[in-house]
C-alpha positions as CSV (number, residue, x, y, z in Angstrom):
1,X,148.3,128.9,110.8
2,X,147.5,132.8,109.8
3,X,145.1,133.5,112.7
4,X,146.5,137.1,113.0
5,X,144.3,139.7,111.6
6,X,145.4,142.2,108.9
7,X,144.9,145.1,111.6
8,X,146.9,143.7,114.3
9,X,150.4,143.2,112.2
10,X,149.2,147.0,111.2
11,X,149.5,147.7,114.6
12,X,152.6,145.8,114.7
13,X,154.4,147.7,111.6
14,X,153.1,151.2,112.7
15,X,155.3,150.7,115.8
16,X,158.2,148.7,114.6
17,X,158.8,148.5,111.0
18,X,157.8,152.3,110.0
19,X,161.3,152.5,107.7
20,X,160.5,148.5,106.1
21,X,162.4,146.8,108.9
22,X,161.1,145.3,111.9
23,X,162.7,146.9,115.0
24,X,161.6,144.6,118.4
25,X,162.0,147.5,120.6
26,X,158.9,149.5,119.1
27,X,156.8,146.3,120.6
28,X,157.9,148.2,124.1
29,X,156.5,151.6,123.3
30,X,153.7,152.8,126.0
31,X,151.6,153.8,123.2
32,X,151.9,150.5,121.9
33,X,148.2,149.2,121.6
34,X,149.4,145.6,122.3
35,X,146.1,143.2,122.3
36,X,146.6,140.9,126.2
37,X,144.5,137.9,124.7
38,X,145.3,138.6,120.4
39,X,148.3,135.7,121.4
40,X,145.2,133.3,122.6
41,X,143.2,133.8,119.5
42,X,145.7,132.5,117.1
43,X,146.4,128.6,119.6
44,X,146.3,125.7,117.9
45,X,143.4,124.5,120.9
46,X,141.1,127.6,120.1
47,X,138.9,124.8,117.6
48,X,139.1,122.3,119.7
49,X,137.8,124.2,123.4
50,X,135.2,125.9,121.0
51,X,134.1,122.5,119.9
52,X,134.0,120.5,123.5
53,X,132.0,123.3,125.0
54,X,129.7,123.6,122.1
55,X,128.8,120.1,122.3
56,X,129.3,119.5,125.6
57,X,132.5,116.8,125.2
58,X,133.8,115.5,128.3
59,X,137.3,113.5,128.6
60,X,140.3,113.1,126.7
61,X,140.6,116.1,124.1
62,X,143.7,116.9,122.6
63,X,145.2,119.4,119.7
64,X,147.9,118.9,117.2
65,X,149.5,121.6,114.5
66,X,151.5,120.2,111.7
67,X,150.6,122.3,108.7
68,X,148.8,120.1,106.3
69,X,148.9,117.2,108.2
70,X,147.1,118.2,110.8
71,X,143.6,116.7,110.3
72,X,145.1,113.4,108.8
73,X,146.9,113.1,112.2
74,X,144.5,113.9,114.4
75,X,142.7,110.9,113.1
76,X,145.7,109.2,113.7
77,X,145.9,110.0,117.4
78,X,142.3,109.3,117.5
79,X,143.1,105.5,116.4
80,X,145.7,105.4,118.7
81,X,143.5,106.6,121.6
82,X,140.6,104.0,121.2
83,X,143.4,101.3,120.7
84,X,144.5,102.1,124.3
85,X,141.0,101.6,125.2
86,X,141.4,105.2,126.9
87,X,137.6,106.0,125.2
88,X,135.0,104.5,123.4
89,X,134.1,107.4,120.7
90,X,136.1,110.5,119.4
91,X,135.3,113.6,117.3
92,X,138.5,113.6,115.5
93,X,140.0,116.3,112.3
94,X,141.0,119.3,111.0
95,X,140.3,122.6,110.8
96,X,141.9,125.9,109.2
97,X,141.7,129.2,106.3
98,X,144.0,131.0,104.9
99,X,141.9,133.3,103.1
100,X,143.3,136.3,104.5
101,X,145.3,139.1,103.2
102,X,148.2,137.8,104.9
103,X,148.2,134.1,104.1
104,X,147.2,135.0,100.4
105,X,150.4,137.7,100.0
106,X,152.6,134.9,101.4
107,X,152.1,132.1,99.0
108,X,152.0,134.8,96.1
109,X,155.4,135.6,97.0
110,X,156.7,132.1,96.1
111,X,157.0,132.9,92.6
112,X,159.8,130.3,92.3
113,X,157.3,127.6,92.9
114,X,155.2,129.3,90.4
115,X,152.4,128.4,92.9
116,X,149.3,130.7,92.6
117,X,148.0,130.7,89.3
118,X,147.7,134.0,87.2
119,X,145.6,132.7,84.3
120,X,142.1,132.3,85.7
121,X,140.7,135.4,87.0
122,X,136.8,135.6,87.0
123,X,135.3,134.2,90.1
124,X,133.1,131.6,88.6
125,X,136.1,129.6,86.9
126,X,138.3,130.1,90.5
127,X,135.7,128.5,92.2
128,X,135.3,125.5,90.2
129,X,138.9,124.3,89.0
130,X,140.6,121.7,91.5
131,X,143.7,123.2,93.2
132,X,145.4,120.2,92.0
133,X,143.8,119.8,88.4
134,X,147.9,119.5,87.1
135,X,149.5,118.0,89.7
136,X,152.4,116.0,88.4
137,X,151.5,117.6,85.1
138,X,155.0,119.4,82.7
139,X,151.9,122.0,81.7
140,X,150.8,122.5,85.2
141,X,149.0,126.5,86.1
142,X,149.6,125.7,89.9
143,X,147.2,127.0,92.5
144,X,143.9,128.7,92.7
145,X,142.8,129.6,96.2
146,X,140.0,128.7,98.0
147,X,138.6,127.1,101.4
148,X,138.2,123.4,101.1
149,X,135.3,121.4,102.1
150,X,135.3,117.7,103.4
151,X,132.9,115.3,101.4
152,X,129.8,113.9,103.2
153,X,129.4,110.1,104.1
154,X,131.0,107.6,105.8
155,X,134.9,107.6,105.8
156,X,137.3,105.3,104.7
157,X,138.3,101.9,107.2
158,X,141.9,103.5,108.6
159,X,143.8,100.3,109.6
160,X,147.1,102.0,109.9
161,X,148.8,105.0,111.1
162,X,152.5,106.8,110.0
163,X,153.1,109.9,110.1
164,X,154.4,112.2,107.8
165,X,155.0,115.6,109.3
166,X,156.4,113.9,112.2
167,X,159.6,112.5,110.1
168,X,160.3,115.2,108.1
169,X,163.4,115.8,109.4
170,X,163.1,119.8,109.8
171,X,164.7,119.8,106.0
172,X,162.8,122.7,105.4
173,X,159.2,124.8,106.3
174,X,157.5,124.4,103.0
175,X,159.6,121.6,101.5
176,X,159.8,118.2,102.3
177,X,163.5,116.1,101.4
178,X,163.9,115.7,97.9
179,X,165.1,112.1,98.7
180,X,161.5,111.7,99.5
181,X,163.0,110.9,103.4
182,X,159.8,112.1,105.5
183,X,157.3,110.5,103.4
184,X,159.4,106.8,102.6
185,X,159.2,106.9,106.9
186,X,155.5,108.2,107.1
187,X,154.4,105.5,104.7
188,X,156.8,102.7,105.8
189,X,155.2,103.3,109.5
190,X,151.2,103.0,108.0
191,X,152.3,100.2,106.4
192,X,153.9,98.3,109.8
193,X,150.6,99.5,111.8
194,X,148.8,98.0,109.7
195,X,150.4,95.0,108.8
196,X,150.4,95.1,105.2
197,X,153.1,94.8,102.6
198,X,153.8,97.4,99.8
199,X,151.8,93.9,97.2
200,X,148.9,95.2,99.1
201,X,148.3,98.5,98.1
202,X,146.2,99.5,95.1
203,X,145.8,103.1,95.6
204,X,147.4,106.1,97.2
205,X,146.3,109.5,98.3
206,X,149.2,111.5,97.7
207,X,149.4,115.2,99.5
208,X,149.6,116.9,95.5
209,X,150.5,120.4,96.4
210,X,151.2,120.4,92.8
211,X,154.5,122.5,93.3
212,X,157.9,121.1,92.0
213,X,159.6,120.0,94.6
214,X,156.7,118.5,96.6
215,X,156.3,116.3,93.5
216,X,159.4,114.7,93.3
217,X,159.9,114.1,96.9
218,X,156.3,112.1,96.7
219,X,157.2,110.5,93.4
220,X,160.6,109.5,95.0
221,X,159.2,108.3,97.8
222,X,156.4,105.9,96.3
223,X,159.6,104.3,94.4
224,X,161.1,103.3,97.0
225,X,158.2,102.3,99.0
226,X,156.3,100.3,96.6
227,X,159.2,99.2,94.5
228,X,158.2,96.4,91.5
229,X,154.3,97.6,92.2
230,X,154.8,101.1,92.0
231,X,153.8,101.5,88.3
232,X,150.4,99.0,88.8
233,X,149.5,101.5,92.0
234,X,147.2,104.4,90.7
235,X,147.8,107.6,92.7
236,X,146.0,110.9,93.3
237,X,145.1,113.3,95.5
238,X,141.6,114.6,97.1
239,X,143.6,118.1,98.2
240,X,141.1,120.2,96.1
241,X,137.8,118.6,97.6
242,X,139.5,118.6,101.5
243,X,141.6,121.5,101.3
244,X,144.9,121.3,103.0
């Protein structure tokens, strides 16, 4: 999502913004050091043509960008893809860091969300405190950065396939409905794939960005999805041992 680098938007600024507002018409200076290929660096198919030529992949190969979801819906398509018989095997997920100036100044900037914690500051406790330790929590620190890593081992049986980022609704960017809207549809549809009834379910994996308003649009959401079984259902969320 933040594939520019520091120096470009530099670049950028130096020629358009030098009072603190962007100006469009700097972008046509002739001195302008514009970059012809710094727009290809930043596609959302960069991974995946890296990753079909590195190991040689041959066939269908596809690339999807929906923020968070991206990974969870690639395995999605992947399902989907085999289902239509259209291959036999796929290499299916995610891939993506932040952990650049620019992503990092953005999400400090949401001070409303109280998102990025200012409590822990040595290294060693940064690096070992799960992003969403207080996720649904009244005494919740919010965020500590880092890259996430995917655990080893076989993955879970995947049955059924809704998507979230695909119904929700363009309410806003960072938020989903408070209603709960994208993810009531996102679940409903997994459900339906799969054939299963809400009595079925004994766990689920929420998306825990631990921030306000992503908590009561989940927690709305599993109400009205589950219904009588929501309070038997345990929920939590593997965000800190994924990333997003």
């Amino acid at each position: 999502m933040m594939g520019v680098a520091f120096q470009e938007l530099q670049k950028v600024h130096a020629f358009s913004g030098a009072d603190g507002e962007f100006h469009a018409e700097g972008l046509l200076d002739s001195e302008f050091p514009a970059d012809p290929v710094g727009f290809c660096r930043s596609q959302t198919n960069a991974g995946l043509s890296l990753l079909t030529r590195h190991f040689g992949i041959r066939g269908y190969a596809t690339a999807v960008h929906t923020a968070c979801a991206s990974g969870g819906q690639a395995v999605g398509a992947a399902l989907k893809v085999m289902r239509r018989g259209y291959v036999d095997f796929v290499l299916a997920g995610g891939y993506d860091s932040m952990l650049t100036p620019i992503g990092l100044s953005a999400f400090c900037l949401l001070e409303h969300s109280r998102l990025i914690t200012t409590h822990l500051r040595a290294p060693a406790g940064l690096s070992t405190r799960p992003v969403t330790a207080l996720c649904w929590a009244k005494g919740r620190d919010s965020w500590s950065w880092r890259t996430g890593m995917r655990p080893g081992g076989a993955g879970p049986h995947l049955r059924g396939v809704g998507r979230r980022r695909n119904s929700l609704s363009s309410y806003r960017i960072t938020d989903s409905h408070p209603s709960g809207d994208g993810p009531i549809q996102a679940m409903r549809q997994a459900l339906a794939d799969a054939e299963l009834t809400p009595a079925s379910v004994d766990y689920v994996n929420a998306h825990g960005t631990s921030t306000l308003m992503n908590d009561r649009s989940e927690c709305a959401a599993l109400r009205v999805v589950l219904g009588e079984y929501t309070e038997r259902v345990a929920v939590s969320s593997t965000k800190s041992c994924m990333g997003t």
